[in-house]
C-alpha positions as a Markdown table, in Angstrom:
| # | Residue | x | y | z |
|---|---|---|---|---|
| 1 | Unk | -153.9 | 20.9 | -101.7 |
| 2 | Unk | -150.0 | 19.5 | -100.9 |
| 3 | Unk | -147.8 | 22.6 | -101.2 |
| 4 | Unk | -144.6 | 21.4 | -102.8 |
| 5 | Unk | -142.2 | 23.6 | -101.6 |
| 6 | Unk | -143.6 | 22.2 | -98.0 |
| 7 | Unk | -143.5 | 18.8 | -98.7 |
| 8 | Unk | -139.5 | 19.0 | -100.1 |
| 9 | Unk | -138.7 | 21.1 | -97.3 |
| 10 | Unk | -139.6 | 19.1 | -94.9 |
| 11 | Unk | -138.6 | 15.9 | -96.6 |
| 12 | Unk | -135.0 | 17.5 | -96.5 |
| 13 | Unk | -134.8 | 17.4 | -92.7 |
| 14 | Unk | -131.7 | 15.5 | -92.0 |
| 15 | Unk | -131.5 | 12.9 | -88.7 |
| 16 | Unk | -131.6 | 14.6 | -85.6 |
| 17 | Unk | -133.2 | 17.7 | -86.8 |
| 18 | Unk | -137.0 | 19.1 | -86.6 |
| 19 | Unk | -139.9 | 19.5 | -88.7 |
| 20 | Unk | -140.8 | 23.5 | -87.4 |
| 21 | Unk | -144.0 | 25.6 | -87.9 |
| 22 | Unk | -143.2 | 29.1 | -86.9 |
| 23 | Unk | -146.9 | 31.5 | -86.8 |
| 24 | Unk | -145.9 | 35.4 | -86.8 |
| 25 | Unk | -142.8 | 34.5 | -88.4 |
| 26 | Unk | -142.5 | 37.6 | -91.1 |
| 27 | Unk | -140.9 | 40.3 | -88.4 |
| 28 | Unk | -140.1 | 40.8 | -84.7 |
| 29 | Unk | -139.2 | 37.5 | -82.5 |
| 30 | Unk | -140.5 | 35.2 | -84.9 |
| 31 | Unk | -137.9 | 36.0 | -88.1 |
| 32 | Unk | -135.0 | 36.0 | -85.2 |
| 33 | Unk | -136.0 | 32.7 | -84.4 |
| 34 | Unk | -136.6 | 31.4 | -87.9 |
| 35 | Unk | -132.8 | 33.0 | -88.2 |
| 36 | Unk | -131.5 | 30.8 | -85.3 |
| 37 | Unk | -133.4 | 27.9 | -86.2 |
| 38 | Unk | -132.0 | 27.6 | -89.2 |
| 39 | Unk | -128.6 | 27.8 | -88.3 |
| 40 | Unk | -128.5 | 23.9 | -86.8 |
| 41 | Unk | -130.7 | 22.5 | -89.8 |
| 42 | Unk | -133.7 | 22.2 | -88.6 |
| 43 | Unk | -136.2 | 22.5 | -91.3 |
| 44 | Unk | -138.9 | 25.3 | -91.1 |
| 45 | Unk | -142.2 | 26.5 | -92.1 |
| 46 | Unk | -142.7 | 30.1 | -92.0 |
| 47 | Unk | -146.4 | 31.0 | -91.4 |
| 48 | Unk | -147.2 | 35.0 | -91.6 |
| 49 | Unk | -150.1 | 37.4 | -92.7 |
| 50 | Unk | -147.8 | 39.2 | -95.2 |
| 51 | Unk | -146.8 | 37.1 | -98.0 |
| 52 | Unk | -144.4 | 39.6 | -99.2 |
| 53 | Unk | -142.4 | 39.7 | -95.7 |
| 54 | Unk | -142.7 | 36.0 | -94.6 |
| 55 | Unk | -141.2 | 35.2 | -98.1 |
| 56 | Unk | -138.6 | 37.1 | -98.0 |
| 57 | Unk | -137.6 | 35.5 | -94.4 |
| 58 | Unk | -138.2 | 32.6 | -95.7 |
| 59 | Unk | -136.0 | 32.6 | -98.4 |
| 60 | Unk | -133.4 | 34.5 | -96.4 |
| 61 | Unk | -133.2 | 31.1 | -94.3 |
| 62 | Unk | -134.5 | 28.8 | -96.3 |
| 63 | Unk | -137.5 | 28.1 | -94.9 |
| 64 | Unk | -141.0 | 27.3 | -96.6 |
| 65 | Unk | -143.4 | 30.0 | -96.4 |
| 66 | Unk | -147.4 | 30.0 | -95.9 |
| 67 | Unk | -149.4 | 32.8 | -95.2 |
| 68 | Unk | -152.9 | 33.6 | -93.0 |
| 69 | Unk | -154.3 | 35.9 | -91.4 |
| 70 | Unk | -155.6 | 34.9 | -87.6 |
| 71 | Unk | -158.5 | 37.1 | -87.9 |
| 72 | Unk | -159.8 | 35.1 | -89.7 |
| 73 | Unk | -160.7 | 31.3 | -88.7 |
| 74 | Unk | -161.6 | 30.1 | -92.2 |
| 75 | Unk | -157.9 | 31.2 | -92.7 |
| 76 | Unk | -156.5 | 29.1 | -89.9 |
| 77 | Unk | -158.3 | 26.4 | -91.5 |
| 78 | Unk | -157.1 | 26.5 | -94.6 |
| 79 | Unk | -153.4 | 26.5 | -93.2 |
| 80 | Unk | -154.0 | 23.6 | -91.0 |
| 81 | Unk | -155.4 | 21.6 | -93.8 |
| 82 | Unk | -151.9 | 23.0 | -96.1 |
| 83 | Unk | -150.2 | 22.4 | -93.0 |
| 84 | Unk | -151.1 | 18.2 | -92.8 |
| 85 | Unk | -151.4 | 17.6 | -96.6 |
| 86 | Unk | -147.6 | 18.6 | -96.9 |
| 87 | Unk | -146.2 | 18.0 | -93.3 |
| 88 | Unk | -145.9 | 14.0 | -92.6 |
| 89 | Unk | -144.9 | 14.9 | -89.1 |
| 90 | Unk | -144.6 | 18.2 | -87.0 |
| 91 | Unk | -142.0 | 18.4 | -84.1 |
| 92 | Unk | -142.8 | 21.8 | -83.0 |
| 93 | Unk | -145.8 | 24.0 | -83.4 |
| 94 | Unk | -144.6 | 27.7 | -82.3 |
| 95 | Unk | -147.6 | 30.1 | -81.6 |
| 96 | Unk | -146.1 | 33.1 | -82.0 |
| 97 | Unk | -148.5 | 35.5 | -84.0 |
| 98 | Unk | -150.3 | 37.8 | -81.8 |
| 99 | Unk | -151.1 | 42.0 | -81.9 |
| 100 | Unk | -152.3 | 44.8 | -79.7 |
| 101 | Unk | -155.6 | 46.0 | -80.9 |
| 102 | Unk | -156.4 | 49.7 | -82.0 |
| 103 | Unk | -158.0 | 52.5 | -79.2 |
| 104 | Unk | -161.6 | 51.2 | -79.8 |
| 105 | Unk | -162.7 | 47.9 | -80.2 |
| 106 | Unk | -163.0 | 45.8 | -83.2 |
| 107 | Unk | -164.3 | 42.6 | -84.1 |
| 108 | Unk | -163.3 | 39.9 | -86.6 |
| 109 | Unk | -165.0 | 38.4 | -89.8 |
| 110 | Unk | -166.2 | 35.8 | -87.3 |
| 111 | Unk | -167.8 | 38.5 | -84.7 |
| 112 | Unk | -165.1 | 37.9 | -82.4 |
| 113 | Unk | -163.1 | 40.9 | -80.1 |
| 114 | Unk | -159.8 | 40.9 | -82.3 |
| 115 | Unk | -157.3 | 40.9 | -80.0 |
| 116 | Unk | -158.8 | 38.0 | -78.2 |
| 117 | Unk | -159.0 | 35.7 | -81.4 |
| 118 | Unk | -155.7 | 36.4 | -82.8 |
| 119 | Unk | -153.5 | 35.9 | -80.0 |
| 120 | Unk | -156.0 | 32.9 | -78.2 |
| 121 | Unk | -159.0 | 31.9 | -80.9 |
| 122 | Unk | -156.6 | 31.1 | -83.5 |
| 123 | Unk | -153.5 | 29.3 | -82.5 |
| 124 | Unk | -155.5 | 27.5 | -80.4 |
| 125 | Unk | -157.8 | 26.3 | -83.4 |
| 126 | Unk | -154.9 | 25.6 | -85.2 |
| 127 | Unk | -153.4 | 23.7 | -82.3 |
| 128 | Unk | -156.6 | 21.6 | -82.3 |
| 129 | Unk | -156.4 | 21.1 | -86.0 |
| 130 | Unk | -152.8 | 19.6 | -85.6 |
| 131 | Unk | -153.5 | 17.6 | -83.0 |
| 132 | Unk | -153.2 | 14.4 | -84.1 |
| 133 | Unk | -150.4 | 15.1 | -85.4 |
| 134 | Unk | -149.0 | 16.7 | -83.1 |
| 135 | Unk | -149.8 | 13.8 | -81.0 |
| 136 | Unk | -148.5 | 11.0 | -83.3 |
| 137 | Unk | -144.7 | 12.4 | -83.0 |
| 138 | Unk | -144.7 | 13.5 | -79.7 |
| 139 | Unk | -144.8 | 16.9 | -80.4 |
| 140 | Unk | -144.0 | 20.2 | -78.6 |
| 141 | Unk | -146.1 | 23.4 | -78.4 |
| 142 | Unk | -144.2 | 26.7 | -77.8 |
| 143 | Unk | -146.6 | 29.6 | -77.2 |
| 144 | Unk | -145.7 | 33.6 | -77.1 |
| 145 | Unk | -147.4 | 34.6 | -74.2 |
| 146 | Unk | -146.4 | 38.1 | -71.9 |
| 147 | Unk | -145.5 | 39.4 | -68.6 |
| 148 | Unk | -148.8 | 41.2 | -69.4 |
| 149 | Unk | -150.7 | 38.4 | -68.4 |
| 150 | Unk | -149.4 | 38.3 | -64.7 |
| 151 | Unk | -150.4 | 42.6 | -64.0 |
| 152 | Unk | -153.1 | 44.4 | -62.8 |
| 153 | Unk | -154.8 | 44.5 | -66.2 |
| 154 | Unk | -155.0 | 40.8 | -66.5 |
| 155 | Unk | -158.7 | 39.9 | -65.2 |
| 156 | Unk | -159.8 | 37.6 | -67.9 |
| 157 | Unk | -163.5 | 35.7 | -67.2 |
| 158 | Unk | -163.7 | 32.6 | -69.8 |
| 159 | Unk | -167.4 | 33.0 | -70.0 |
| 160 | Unk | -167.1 | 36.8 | -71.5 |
| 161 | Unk | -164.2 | 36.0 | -74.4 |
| 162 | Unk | -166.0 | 38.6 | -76.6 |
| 163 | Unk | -167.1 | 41.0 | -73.7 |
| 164 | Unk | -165.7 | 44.4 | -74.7 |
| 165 | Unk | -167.3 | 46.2 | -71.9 |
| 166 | Unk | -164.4 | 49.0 | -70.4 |
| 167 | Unk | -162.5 | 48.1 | -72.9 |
| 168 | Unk | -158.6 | 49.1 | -73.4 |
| 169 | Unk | -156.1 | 47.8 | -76.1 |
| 170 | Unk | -154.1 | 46.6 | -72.7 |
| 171 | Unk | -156.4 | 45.3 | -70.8 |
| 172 | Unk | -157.4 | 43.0 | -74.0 |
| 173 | Unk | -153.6 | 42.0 | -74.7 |
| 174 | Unk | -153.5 | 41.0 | -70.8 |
| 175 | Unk | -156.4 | 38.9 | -71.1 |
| 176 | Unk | -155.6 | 37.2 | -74.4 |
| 177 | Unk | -151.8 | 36.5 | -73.2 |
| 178 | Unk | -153.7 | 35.1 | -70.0 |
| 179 | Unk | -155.2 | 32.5 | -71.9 |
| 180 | Unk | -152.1 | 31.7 | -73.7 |
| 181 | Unk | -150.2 | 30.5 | -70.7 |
| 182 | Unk | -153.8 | 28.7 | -69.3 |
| 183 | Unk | -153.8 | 27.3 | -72.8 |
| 184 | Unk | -150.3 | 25.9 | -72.7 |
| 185 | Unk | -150.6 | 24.7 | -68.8 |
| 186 | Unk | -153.9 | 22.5 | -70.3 |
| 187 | Unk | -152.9 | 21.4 | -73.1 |
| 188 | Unk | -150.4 | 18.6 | -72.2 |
| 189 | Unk | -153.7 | 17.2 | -70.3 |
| 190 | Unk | -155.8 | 17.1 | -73.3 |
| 191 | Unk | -153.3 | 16.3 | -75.9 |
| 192 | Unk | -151.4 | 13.2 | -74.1 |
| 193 | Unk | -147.9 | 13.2 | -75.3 |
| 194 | Unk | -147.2 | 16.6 | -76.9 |
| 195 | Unk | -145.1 | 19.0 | -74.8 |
| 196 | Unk | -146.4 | 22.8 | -74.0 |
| 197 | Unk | -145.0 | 25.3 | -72.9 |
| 198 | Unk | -145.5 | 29.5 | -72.8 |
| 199 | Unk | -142.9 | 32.0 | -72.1 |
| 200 | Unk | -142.0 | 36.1 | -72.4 |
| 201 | Unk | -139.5 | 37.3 | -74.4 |
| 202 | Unk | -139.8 | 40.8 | -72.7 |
| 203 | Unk | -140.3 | 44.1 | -74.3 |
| 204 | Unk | -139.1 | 43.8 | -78.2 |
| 205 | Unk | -137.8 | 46.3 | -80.2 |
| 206 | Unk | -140.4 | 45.3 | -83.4 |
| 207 | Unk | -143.2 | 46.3 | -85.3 |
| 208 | Unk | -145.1 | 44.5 | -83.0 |
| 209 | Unk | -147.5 | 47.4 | -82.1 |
| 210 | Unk | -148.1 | 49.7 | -85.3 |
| 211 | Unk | -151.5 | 49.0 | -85.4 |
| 212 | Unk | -152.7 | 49.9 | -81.7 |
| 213 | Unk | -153.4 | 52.5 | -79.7 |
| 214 | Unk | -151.5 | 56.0 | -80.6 |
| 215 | Unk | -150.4 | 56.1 | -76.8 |
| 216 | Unk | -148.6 | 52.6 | -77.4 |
| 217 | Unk | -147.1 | 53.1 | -80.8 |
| 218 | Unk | -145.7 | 56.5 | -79.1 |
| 219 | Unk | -144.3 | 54.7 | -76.6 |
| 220 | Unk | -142.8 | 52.1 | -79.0 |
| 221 | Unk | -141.0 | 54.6 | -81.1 |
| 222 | Unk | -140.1 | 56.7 | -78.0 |
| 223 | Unk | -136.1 | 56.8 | -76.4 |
| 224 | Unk | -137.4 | 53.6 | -74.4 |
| 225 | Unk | -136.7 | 51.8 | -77.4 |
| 226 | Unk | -133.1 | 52.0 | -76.5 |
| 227 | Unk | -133.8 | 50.0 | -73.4 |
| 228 | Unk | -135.9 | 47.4 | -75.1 |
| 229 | Unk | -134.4 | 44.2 | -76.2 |
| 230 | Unk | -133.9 | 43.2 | -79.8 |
| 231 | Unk | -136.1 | 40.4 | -81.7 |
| 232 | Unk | -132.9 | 38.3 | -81.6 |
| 233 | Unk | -132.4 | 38.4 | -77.6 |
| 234 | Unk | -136.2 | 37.6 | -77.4 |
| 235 | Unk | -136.2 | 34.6 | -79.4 |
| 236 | Unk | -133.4 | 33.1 | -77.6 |
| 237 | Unk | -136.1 | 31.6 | -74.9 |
| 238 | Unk | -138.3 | 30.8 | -77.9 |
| 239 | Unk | -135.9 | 29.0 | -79.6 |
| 240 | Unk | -134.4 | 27.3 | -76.3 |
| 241 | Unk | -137.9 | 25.8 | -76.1 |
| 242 | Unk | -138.6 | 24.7 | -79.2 |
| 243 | Unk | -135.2 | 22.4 | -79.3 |
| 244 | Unk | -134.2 | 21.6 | -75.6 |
| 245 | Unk | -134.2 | 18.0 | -74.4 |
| 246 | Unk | -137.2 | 17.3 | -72.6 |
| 247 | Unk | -135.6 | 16.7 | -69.9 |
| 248 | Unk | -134.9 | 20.0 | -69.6 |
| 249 | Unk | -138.8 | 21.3 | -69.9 |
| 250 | Unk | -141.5 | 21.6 | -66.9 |
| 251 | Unk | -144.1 | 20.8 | -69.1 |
| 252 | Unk | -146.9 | 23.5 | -69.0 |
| 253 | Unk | -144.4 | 26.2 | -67.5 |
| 254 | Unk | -144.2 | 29.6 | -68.2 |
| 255 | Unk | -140.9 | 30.7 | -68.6 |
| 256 | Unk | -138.6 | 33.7 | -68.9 |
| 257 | Unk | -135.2 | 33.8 | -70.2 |
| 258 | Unk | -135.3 | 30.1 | -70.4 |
| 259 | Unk | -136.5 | 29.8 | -66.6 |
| 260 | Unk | -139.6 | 28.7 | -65.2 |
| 261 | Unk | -141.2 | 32.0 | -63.8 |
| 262 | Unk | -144.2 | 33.0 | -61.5 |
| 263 | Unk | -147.6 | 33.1 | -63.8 |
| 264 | Unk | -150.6 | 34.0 | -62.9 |
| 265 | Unk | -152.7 | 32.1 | -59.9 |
| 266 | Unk | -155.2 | 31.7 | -61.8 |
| 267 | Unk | -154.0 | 29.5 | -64.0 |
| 268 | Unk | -153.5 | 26.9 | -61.1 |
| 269 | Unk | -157.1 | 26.5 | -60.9 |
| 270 | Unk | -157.9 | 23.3 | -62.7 |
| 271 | Unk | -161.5 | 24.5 | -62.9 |
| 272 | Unk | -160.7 | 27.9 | -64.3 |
| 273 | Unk | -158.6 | 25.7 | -67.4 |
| 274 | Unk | -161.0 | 23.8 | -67.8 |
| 275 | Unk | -163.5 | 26.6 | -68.3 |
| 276 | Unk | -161.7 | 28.8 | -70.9 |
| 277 | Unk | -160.7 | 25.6 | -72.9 |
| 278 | Unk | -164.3 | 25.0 | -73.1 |
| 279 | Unk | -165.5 | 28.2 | -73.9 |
| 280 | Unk | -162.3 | 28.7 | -76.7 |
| 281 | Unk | -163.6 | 25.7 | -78.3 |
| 282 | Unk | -167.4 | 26.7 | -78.6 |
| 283 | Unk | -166.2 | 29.9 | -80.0 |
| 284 | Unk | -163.8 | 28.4 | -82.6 |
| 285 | Unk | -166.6 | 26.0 | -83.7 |
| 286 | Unk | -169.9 | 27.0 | -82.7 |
| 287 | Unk | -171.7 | 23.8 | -83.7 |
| 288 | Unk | -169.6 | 21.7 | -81.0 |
């Protein structure tokens, strides 16, 4: 299936401008960006699990709008295949969709813990699926990763993705935004010539966590919301990333506020890459 609307946006990217796929671009960080990006003329897709909310953003900037829902792989398919039937080339891929799961756990349509496969499983499935393409115009991969992923909570063992054993909505976000800077150190290995990178945009003012825990929606509506930052001051790393001269990059970094930062040791360890790349794509396709 070529979407139309796609193909002419992107066909109406002027020189000097990019071809951009934004995920969990209906609210938060990712409409702010969308925002932004549009401002310079680059030309966007607008990927979301609302079609109601990403089209609106999407005509707001003029953007082309897709939607999916990352809980659901068959999904992510179906938007990659969208995604390189109307899309002759991709400059940047921006993994930004991602949640906090509810007080217990829950698993997907494809029996996987959900807050592992929508922030981890499915971008990098999508990733995958883009490759080549990705690949062909030396592309860049900008991934939404957290502070999380550096604390106490983050203890993440590639072999036990689905493991929900002592589990907490935190403790799962941790993990899964652990794998998304491991996943954006690797990936420049394993896809020669596209650009990764991961970074935090800090604690958003956003919708980002109505559907978790009480405790953290609480929290997220509390007076601290008047210290939080607003979706528009955490896209600006975001969208830094996703248009600086490469120069500029450390390829694989993790950065915050457009510097690269401290990330987790583990993620040093080539071996410990190496692992959850393997283990992400067995559970993404089991008949690898």
């Amino acid at each position: 299936m070529v979407d139309s609307e796609v193909s002419a946006k992107a066909a109406s990217a002027k020189a000097g401008s990019k071809v951009i796929v934004i995920t969990g671009a209906s609210d938060g960080i990712g409409a702010a960006a969308a925002r932004a990006l549009t401002r310079p003329g680059h030309q966007l897709v607008l990927v979301g699990r609302s079609q109601e909310k990403t089209r609106r953003v999407a005509a707001e900037t003029g953007a082309a709008a897709l939607t999916a829902d990352f809980a659901s792989l068959a999904q992510v398919s179906t938007l990659a295949q969208r995604l390189l039937a109307a899309l002759p080339r991709i400059d940047v891929l921006v993994n930004n969709a991602g949640g906090i799961g509810g007080s217990r756990p829950s698993r997907t349509e494809d029996g996987h813990e959900w807050t592992i496969q929508v922030n981890h499983l499915a971008p990098f499935l999508l990733t995958r699926l883009l490759g080549d393409r990705l690949t062909a115009g030396g592309g860049r991969v900008v991934v939404t990763a957290s502070r999380a992923s550096t604390g106490r909570h983050a203890d993440l063992d590639p072999d036990l993705l689905d493991d929900v054993s002592g589990y907490r909505p935190m403790r799962a976000y941790a993990n899964a935004k652990l794998a998304n800077v491991a996943f954006a150190a690797e990936l420049p290995e394993r896809l020669p010539g596209v650009r990764a990178v991961s970074f935090h945009p800090g604690l958003i003012r956003s919708n980002f966590a109505a559907g978790s825990a009480p405790v953290i929606r609480t929290f997220m509506r509390s007076p601290a919301r008047l210290f939080m930052r607003s979706p528009e001051q955490g896209a600006d790393t975001l969208v830094w990333l996703a248009t600086a001269d490469e120069g500029e990059l450390v390829d694989g970094a993790y950065y915050i506020d457009r510097k690269p930062a401290p990330r987790n040791p583990v993620v040093d360890d080539p071996e410990f890459r190496r692992r959850l790349w393997d283990r992400t794509a067995e559970a993404v396709d089991p008949a690898r």
